[in-house]
PDB file of N, CA, C and O in Angstrom:
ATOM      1  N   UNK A   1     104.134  23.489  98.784  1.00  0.00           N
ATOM      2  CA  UNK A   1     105.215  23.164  99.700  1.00  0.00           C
ATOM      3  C   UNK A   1     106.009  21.991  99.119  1.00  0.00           C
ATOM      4  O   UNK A   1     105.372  21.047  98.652  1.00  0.00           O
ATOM      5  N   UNK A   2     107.329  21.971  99.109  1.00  0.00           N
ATOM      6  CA  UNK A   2     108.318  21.070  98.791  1.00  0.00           C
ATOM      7  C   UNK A   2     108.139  19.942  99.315  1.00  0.00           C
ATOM      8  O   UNK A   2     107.329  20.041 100.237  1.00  0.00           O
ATOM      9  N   UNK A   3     108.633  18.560  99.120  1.00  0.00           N
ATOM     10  CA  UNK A   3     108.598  17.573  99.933  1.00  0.00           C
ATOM     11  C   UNK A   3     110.245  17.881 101.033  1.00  0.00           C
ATOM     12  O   UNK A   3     110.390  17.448 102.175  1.00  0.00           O
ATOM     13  N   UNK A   4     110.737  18.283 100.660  1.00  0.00           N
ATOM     14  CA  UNK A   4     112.089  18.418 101.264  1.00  0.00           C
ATOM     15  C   UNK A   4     111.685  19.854 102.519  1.00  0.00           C
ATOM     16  O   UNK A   4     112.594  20.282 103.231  1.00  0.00           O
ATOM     17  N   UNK A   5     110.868  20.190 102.574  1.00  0.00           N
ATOM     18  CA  UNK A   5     109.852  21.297 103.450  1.00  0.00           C
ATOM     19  C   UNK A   5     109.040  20.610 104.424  1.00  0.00           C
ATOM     20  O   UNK A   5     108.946  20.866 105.624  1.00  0.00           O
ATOM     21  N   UNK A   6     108.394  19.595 103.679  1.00  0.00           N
ATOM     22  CA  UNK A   6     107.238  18.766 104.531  1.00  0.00           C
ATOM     23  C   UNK A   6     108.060  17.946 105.059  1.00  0.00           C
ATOM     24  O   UNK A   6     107.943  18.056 106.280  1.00  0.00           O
ATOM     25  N   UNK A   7     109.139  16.877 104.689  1.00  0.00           N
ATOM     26  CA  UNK A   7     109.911  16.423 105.692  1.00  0.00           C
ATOM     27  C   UNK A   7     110.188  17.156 106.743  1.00  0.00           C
ATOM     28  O   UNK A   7     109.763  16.896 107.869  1.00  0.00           O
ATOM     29  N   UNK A   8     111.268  18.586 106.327  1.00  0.00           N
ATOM     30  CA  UNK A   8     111.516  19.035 107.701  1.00  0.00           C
ATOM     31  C   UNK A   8     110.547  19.406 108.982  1.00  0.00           C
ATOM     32  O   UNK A   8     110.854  19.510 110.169  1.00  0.00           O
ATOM     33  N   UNK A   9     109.225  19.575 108.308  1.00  0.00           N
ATOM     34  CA  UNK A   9     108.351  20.033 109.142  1.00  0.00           C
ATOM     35  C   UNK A   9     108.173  18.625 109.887  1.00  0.00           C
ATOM     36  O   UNK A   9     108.188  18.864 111.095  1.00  0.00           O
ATOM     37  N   UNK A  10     108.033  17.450 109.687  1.00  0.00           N
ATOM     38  CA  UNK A  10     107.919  16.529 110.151  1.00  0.00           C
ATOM     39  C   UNK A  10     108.742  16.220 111.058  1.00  0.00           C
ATOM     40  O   UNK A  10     108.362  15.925 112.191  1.00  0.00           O
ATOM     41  N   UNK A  11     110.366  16.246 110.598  1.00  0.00           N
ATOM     42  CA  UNK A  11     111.136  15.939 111.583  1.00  0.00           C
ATOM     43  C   UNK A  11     110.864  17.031 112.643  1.00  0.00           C
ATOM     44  O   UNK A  11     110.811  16.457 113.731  1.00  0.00           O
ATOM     45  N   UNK A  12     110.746  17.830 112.733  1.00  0.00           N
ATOM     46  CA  UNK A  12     110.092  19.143 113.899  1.00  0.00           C
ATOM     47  C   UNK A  12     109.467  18.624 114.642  1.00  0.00           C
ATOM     48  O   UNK A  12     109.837  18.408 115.796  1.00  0.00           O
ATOM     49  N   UNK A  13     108.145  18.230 114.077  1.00  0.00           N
ATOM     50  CA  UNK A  13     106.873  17.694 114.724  1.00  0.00           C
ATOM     51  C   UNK A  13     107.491  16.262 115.879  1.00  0.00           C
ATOM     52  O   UNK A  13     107.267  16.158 117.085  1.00  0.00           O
ATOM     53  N   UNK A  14     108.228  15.396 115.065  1.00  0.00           N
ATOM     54  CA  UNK A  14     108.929  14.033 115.589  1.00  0.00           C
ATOM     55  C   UNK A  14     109.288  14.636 116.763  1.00  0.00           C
ATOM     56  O   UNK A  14     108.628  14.358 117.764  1.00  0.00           O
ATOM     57  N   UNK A  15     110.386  15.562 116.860  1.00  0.00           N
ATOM     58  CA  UNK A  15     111.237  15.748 117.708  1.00  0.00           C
ATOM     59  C   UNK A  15     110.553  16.329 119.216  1.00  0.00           C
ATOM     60  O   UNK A  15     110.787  16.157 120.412  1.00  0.00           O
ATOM     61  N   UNK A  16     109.589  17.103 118.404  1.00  0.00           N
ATOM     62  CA  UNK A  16     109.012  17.378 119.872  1.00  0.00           C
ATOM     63  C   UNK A  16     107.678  16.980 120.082  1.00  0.00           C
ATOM     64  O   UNK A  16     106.925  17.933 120.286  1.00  0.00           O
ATOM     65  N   UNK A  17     107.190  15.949 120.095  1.00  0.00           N
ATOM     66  CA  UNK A  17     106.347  15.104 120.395  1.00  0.00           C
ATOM     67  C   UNK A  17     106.653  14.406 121.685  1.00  0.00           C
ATOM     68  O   UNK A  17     107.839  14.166 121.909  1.00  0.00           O
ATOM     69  N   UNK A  18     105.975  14.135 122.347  1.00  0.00           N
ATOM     70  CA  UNK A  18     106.354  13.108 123.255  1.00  0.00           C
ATOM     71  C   UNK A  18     105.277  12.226 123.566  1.00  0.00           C
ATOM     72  O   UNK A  18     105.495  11.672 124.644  1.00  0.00           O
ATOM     73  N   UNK A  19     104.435  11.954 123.159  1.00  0.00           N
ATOM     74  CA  UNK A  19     103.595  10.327 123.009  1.00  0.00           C
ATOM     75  C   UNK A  19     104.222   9.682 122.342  1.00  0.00           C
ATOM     76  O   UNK A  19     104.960  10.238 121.528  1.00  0.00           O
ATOM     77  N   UNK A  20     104.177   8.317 122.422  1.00  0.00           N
ATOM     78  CA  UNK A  20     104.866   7.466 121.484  1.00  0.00           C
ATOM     79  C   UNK A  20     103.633   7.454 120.205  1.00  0.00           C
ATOM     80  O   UNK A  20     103.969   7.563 119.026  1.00  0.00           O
ATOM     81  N   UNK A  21     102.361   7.325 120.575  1.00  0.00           N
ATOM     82  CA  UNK A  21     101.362   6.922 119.293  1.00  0.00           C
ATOM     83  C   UNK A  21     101.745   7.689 117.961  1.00  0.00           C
ATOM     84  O   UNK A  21     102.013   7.241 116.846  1.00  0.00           O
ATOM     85  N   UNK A  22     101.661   9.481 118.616  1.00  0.00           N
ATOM     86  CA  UNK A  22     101.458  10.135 118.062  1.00  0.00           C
ATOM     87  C   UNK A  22     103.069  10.262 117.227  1.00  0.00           C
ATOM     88  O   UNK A  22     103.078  10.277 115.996  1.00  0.00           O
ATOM     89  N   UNK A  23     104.210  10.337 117.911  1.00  0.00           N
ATOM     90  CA  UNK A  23     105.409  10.139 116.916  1.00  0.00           C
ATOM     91  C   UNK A  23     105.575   9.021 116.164  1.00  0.00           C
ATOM     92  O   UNK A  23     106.360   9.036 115.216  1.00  0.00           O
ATOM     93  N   UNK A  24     104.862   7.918 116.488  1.00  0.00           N
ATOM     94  CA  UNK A  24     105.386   6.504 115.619  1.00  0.00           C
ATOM     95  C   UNK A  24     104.120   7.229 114.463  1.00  0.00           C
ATOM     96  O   UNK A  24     104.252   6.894 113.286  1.00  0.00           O
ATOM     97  N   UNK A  25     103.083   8.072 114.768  1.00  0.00           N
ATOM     98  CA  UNK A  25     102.175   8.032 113.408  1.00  0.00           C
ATOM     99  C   UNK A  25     103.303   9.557 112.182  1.00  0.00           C
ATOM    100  O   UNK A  25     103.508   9.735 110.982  1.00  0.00           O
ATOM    101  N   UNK A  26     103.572  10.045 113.103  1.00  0.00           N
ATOM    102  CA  UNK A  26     104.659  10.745 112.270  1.00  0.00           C
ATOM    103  C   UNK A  26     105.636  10.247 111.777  1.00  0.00           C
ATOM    104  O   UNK A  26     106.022  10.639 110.676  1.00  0.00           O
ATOM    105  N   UNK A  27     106.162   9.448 112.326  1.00  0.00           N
ATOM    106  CA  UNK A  27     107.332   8.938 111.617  1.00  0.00           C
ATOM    107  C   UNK A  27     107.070   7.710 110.553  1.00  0.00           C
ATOM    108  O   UNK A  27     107.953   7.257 109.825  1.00  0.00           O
ATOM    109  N   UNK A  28     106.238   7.426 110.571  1.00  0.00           N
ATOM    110  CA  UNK A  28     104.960   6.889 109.565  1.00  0.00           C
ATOM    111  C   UNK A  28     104.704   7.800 108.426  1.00  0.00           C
ATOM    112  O   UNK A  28     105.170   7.461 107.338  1.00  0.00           O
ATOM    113  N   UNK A  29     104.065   8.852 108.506  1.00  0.00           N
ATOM    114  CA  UNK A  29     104.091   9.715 107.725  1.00  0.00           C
ATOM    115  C   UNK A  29     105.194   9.974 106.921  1.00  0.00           C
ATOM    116  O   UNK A  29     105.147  10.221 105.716  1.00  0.00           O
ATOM    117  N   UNK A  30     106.333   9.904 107.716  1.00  0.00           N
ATOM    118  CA  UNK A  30     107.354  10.559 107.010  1.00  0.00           C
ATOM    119  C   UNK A  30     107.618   9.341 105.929  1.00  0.00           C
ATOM    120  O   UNK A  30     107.650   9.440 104.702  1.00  0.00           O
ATOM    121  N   UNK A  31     107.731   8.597 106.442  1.00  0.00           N
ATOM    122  CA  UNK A  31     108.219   7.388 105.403  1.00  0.00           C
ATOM    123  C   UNK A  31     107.311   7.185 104.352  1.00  0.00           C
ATOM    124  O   UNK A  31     107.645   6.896 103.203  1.00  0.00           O
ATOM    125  N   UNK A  32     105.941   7.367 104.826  1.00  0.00           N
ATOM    126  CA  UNK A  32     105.438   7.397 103.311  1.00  0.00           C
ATOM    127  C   UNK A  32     105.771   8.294 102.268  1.00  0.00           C
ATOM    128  O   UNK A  32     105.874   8.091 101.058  1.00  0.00           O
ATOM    129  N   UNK A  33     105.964   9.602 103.128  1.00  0.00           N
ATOM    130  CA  UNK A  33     106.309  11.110 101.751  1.00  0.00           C
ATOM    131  C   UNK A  33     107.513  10.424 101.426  1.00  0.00           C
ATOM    132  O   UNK A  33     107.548  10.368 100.197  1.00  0.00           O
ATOM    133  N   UNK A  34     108.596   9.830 101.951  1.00  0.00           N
ATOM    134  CA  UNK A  34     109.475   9.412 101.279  1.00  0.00           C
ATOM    135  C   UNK A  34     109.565   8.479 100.171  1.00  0.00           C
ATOM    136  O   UNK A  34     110.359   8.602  99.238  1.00  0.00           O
ATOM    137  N   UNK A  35     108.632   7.441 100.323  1.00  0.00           N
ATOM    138  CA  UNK A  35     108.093   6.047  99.836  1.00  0.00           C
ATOM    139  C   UNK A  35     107.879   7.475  98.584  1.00  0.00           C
ATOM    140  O   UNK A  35     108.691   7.776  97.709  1.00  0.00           O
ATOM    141  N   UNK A  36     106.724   8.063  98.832  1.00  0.00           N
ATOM    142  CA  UNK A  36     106.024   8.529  97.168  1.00  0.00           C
ATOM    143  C   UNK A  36     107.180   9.337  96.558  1.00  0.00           C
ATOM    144  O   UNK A  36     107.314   9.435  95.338  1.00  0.00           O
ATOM    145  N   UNK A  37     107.804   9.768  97.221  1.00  0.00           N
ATOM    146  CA  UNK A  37     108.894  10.820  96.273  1.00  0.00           C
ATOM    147  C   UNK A  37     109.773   9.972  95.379  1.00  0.00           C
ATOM    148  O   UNK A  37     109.953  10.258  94.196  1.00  0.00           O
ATOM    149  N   UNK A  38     110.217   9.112  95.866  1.00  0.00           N
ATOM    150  CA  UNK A  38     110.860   7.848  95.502  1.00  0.00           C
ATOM    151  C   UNK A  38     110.150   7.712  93.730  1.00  0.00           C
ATOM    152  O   UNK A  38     110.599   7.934  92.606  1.00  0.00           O
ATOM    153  N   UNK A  39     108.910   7.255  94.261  1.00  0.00           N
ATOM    154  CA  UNK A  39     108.076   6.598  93.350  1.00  0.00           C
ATOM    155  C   UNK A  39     107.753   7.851  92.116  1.00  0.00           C
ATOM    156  O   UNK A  39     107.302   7.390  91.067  1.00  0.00           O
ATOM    157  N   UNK A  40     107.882   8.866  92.146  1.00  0.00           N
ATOM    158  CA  UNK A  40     107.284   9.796  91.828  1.00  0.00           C
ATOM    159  C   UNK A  40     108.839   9.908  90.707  1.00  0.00           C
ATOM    160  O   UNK A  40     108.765   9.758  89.487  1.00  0.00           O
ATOM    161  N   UNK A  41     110.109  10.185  91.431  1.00  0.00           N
ATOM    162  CA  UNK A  41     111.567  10.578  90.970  1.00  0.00           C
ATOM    163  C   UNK A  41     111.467   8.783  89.766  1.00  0.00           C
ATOM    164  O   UNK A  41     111.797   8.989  88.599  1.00  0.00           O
ATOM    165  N   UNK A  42     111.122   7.526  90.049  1.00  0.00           N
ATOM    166  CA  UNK A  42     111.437   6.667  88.956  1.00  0.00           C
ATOM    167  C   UNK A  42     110.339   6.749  87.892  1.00  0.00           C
ATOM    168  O   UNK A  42     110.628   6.348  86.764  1.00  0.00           O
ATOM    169  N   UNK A  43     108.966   7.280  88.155  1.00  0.00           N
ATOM    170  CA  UNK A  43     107.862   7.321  87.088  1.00  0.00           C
ATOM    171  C   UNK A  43     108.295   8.625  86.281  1.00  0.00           C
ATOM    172  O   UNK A  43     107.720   8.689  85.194  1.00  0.00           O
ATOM    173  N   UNK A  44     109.273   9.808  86.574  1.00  0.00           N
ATOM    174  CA  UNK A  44     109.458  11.025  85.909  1.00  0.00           C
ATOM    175  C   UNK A  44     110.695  10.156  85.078  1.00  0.00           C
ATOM    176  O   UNK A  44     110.621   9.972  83.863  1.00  0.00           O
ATOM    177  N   UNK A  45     111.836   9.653  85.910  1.00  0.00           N
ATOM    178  CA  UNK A  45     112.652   8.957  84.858  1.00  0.00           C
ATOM    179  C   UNK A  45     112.306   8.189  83.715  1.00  0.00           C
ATOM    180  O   UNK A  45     112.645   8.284  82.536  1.00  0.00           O
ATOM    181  N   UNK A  46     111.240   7.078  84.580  1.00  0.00           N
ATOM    182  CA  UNK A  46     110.599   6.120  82.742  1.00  0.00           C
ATOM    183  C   UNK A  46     109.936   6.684  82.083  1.00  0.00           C
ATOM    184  O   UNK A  46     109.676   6.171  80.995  1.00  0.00           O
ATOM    185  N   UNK A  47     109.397   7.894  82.396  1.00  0.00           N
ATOM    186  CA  UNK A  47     108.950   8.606  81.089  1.00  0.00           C
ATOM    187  C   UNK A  47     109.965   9.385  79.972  1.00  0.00           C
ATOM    188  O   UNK A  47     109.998   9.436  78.743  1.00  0.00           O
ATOM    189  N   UNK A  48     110.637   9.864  80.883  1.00  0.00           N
ATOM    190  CA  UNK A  48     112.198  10.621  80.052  1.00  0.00           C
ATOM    191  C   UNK A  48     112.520   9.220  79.296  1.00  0.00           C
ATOM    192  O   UNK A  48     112.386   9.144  78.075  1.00  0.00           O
ATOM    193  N   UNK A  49     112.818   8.454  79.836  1.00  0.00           N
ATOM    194  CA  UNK A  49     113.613   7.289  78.866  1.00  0.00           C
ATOM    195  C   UNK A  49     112.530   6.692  77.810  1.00  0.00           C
ATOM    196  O   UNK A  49     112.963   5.988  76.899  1.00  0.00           O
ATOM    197  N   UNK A  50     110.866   6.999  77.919  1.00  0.00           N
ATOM    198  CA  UNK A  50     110.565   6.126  76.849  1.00  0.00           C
ATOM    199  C   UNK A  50     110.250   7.425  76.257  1.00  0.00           C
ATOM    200  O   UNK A  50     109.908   7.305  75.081  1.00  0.00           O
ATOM    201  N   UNK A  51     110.254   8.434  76.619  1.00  0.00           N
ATOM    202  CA  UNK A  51     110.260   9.877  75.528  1.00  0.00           C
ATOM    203  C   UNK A  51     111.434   9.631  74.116  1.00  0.00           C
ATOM    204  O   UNK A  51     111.435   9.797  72.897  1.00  0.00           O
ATOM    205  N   UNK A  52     112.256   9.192  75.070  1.00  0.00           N
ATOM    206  CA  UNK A  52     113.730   9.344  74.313  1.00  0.00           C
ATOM    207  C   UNK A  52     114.391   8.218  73.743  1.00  0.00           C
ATOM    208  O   UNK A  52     115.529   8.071  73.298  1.00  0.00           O
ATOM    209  N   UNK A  53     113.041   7.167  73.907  1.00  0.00           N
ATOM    210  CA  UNK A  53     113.834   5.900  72.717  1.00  0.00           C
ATOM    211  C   UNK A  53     113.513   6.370  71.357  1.00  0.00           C
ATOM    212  O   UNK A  53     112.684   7.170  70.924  1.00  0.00           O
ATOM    213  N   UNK A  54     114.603   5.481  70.704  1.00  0.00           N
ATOM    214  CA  UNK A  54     115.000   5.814  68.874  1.00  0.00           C
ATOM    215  C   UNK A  54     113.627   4.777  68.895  1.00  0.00           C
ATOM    216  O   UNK A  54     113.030   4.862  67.822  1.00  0.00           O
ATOM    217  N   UNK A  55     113.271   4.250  69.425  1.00  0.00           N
ATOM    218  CA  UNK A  55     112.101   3.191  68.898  1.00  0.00           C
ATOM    219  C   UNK A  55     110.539   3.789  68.391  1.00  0.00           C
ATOM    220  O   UNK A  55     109.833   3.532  67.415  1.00  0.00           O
ATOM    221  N   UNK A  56     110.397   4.662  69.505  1.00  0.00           N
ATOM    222  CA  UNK A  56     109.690   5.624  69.416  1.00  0.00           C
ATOM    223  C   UNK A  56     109.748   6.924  68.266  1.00  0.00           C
ATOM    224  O   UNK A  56     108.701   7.500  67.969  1.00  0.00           O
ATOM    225  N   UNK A  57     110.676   7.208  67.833  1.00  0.00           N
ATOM    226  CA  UNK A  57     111.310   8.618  67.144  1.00  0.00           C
ATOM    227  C   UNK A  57     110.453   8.491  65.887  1.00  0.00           C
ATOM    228  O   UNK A  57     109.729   9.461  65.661  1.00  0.00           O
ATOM    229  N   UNK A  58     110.395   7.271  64.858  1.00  0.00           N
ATOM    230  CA  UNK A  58     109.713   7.118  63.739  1.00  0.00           C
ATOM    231  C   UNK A  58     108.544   7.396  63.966  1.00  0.00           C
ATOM    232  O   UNK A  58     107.912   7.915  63.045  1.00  0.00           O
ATOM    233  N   UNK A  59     107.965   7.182  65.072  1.00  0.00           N
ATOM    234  CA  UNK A  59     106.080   7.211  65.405  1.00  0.00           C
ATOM    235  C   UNK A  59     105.536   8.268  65.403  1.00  0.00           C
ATOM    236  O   UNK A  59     104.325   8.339  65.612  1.00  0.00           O
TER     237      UNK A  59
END
């Protein structure tokens, strides 16, 4: 499943919830899948960029 899948399923879940515990722990959730995607999209970039230094190329 996508993260852009598991969000929506989340916002679903948010919307029709009606405890507060249980939506503040979803909307919790959500922010973490966001937090890691984040983290996930700059660790795929610094690898592309140290793939692709000339510094590296001789090695």
């Amino acid at each position: 499943m996508e993260i852009i899948e598991k969000i929506r399923l989340l916002d679903a879940w948010i919307a029709e919830e009606k405890e507060y515990k249980e939506r503040a722990l979803l909307v919790a959730a959500k922010t973490l899948l966001l937090e890691q995607a984040k983290r996930i999209e700059q660790a795929h970039g610094e690898l592309d960029g140290r793939m692709w230094s000339p510094e590296n190329w001789s090695k």
